[in-house]
KOLRO-62291 format. One record per residue (C-alpha): x negated, y, z. Coordinates in steps of 0.05 Angstrom, whole numbers, padded with zeros to 5 digits, always signed. Layout:
XYZ
...
This chain:
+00538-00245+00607
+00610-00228+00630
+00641-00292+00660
+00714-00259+00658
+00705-00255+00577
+00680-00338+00583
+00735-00353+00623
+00787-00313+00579
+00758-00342+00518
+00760-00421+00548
+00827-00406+00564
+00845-00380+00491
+00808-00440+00458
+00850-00495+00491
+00913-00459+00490
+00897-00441+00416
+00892-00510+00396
+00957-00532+00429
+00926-00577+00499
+00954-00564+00561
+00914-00555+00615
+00922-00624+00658
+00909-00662+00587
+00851-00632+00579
+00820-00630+00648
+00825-00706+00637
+00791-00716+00575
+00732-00667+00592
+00724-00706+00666
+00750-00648+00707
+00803-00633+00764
+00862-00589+00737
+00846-00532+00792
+00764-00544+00774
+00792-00517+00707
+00832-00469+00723
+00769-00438+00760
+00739-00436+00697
+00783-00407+00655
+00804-00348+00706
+00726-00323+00703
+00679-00375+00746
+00652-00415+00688
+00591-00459+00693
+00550-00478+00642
+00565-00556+00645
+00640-00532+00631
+00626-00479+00579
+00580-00532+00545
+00634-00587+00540
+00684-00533+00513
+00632-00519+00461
+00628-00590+00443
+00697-00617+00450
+00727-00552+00407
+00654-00546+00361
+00648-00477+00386
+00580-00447+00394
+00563-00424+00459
+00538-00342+00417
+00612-00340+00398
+00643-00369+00472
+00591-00322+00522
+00589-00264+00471
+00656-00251+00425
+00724-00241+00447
+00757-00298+00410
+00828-00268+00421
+00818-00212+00384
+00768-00247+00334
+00817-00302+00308
């Protein structure tokens, strides 16, 4: 599993659908800079599975597809 495509691809999701980061750290339980952790390529599975959830993205397309280049 590549945790730099994850973290790209959390990034991309939120950003795609318009929430900035701080909003969203809130909503999922999360500090800002636990986020930004995430996103820049240190996911963990908790986070990756509330993304999933929140954004109804299977965790095949999050760990294994670029969704930048696929949307």
């Amino acid at each position: 599993m590549d945790s730099k495509l994850i973290g790209r691809n959390l990034k991309h999701i939120r950003i795609s659908k318009g929430i900035k980061r701080d909003d969203f750290s809130e909503k999922i339980n999360l500090s800002s800079a636990c986020l930004a952790k995430q996103e820049q390529g240190n996911p963990a599975l908790n986070v990756v599975i509330r993304y999933s959830k929140y954004f109804n993205i299977s965790l095949d397309d999050i760990c294994h597809k670029d969704l930048k280049i696929n949307n």
